[in-house]
C-alpha positions in Angstrom: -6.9 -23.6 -18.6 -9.7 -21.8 -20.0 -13.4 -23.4 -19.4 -16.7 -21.8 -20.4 -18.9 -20.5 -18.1 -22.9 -20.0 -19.2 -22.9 -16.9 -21.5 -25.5 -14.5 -23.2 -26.1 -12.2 -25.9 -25.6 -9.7 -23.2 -22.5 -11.1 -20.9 -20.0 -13.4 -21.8 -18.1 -15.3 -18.8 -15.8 -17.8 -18.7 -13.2 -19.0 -16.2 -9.3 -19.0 -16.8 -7.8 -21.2 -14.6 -9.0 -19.8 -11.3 -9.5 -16.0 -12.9 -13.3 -15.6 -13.5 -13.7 -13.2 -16.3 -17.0 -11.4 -17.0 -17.4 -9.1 -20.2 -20.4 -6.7 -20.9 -21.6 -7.4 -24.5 -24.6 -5.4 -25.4 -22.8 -3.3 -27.4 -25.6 -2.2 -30.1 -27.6 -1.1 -27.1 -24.4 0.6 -25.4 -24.4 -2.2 -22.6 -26.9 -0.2 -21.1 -28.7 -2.0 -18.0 -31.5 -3.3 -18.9 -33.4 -5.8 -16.2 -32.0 -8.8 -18.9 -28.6 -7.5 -18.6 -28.7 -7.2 -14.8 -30.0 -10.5 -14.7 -27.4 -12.1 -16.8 -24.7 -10.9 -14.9 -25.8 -11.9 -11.6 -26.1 -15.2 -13.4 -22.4 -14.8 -14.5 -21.1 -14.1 -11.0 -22.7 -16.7 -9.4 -21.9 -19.2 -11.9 -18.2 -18.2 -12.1 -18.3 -18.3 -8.2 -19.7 -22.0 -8.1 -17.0 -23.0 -10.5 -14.7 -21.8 -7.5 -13.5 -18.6 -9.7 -11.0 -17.2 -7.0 -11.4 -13.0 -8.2 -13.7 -11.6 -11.0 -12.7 -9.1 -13.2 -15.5 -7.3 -15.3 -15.1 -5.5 -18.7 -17.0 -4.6 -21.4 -17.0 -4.6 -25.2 -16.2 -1.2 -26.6 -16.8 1.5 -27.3 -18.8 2.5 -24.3 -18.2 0.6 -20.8 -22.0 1.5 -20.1 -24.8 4.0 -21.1 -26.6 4.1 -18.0 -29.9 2.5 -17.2 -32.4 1.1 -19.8 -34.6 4.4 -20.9 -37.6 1.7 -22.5 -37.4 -0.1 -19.0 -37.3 3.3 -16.7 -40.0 4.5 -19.1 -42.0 1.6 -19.5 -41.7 0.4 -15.7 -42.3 -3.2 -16.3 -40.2 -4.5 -12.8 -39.5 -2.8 -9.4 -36.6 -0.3 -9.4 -34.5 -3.2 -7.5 -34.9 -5.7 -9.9 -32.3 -3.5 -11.8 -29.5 -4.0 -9.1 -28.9 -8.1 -9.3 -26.3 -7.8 -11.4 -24.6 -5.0 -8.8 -25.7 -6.6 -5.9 -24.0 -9.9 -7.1 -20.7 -8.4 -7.4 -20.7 -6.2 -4.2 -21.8 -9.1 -2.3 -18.9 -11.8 -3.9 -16.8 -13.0 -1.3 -13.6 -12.9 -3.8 -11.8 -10.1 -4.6 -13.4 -8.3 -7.5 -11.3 -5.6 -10.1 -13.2 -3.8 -12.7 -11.5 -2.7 -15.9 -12.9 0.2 -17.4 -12.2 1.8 -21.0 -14.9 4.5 -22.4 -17.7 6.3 -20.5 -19.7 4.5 -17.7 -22.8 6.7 -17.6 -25.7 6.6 -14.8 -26.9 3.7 -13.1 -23.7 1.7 -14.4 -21.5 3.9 -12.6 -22.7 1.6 -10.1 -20.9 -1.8 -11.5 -17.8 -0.4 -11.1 -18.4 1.2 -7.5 -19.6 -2.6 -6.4 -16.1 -3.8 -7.2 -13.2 -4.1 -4.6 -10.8 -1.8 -7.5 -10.9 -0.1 -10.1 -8.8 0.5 -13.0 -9.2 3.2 -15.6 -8.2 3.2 -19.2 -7.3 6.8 -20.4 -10.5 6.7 -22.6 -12.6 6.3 -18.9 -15.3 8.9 -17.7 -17.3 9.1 -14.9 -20.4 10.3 -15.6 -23.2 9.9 -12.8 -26.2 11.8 -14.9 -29.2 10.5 -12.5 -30.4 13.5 -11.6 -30.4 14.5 -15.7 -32.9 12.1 -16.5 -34.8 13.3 -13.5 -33.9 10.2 -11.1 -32.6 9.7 -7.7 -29.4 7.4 -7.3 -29.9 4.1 -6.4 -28.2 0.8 -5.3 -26.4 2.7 -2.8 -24.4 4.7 -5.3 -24.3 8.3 -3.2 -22.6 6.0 -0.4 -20.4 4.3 -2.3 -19.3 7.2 -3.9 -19.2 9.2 -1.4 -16.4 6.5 0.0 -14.2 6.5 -2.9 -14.4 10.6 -3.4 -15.5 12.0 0.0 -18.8 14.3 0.3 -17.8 17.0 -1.1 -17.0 15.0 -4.6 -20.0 13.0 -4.1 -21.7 16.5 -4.1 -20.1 17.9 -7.3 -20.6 14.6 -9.2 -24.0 13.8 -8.7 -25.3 17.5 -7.7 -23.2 19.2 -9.9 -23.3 17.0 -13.4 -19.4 16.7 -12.8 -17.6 13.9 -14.6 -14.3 12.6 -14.3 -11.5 11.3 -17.0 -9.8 8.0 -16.5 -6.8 9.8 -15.0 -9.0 12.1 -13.2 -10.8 9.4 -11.4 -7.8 7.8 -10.7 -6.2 11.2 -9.1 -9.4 11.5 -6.9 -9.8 7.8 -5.5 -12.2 7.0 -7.7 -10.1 4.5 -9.6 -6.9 2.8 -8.5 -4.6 3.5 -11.6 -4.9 4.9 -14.8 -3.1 3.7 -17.8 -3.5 3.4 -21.8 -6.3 1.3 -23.1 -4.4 -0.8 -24.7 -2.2 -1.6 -21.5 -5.8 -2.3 -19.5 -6.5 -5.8 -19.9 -3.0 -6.8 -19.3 -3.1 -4.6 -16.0 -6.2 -6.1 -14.8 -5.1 -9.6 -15.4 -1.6 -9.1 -13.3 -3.8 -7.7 -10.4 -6.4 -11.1 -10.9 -2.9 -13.4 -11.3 -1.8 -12.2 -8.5 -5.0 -12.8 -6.2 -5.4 -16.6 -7.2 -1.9 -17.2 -6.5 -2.7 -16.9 -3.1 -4.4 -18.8 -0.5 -8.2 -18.1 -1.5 -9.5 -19.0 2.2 -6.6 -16.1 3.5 -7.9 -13.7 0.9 -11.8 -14.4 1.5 -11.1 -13.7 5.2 -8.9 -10.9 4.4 -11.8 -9.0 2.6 -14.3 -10.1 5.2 -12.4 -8.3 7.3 -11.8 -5.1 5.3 -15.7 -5.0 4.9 -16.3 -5.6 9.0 -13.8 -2.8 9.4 -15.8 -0.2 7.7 -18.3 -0.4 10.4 -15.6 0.3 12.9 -14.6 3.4 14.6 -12.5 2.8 17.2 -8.9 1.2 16.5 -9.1 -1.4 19.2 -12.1 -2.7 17.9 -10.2 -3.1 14.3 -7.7 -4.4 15.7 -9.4 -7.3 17.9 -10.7 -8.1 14.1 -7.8 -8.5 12.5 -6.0 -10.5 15.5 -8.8 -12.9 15.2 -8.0 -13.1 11.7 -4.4 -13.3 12.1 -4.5 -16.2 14.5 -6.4 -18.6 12.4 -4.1 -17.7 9.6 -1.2 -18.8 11.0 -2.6 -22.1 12.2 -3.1 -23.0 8.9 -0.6 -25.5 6.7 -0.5 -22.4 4.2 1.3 -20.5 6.6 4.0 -22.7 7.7 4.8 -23.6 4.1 4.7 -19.9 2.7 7.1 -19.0 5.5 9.3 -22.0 5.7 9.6 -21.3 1.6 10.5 -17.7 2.4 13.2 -18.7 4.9 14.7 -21.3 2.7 14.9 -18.3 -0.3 16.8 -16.1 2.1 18.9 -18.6 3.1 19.8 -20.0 -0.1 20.7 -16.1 -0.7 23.6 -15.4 1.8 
């Protein structure tokens, strides 16, 4: 079941069965991130989450994924710097599991939509263009960390230092982005991954990335796993667990 989900001129959302789907649509201004479009898609997320959306997955209409940050609203300066993050902040910060799909360039300050999300997949018409310090601008929003977690230090360096850029298939070789395929083979990729995700339990897989987020602060392997033993022992006290693995047993048995 498909139900509609407040929309823009800018971002169109809407909620398909428990598969919240967000779609950049600024397309005669290159979806570019303007403090409206930021705004609009924290809107989005936060709406799709209320409505008990169990993963997002984020698009955009063609031809260009993103062109980078507003140039009239860096010139002009009309808000604070971090007024330009709510839409990134919304979607790093959602407890569900979040899957960007990304076809054409994502340029700049965009870059940062698809680092907020938990993976990324690449059509083969993807780059990777960071291009802050081109326009003579620092990286924001935590970009150069992110980054620098999906490609290490030394490709953090050559992106953003050295005006490198990545393909689709590149950035999909280099961590950058989970798998690359055809554009016309995207949507239908990114929907298997979001299928799959609210066919499970959604308090298992809110906990589940809870705890891959706590784990990043970790260093020492006890430490993780004292985490994920917590975890694990509320899990299987719940009524999903006993039913998930009494309908395993049952298919095995049914099998011999």
């Amino acid at each position: 079941m498909t139900s509609a989900a407040p929309s823009t001129r800018r971002v169109q959302a809407r909620l398909d069965g428990a598969i919240g789907r967000i779609t950049l649509a600024d397309p005669d201004h290159r979806n570019a991130l303007s403090r409206e479009l930021s705004d609009d898609l924290a809107a989005a997320v936060h709406s799709l989450l209320a409505d008990d959306a169990r993963v997002l997955v984020l698009d955009a209409e063609p031809p260009v994924f993103c062109a980078g940050g507003s140039l009239d609203g860096l010139i002009e300066r009309t808000h604070p710097l971090a007024a330009s993050y709510a839409g990134f902040t919304a979607l790093a910060d959602a407890p569900v599991p979040t899957i960007a799909a990304v076809c054409g360039p994502a340029i700049g300050a965009e870059r940062n939509l698809p680092l907020a999300c938990d993976v990324v997949l690449a059509g083969e018409s993807a780059r990777f263009d960071p291009r802050f310090l081109d326009v003579g601008i620092h990286p924001g929003g935590g970009h150069l960390w992110r980054l620098a977690e999906r490609v290490g230090e030394q490709g953090a360096a050559a992106l953003v230092l050295c005006g490198d850029s990545l393909t689709g298939a590149e950035a999909a070789a280099k961590g950058l982005a989970w798998r690359c395929v055809p554009d016309d083979d995207l949507p239908a990729l990114a929907t298997a991954f979001a299928e799959r995700v609210a066919g499970r339990s959604p308090e298992l897989v809110r906990l589940a990335k809870a705890t891959l987020r706590a784990s990043r602060a970790l260093s020492d392997p006890a430490d993780a796993a004292a985490v994920e033993l917590a975890a694990q022992e509320w899990s299987v006290a719940q009524p999903y667990f006993r039913e998930t693995v009494t309908r395993l047993r049952d298919r095995v048995r049914s099998r011999r």
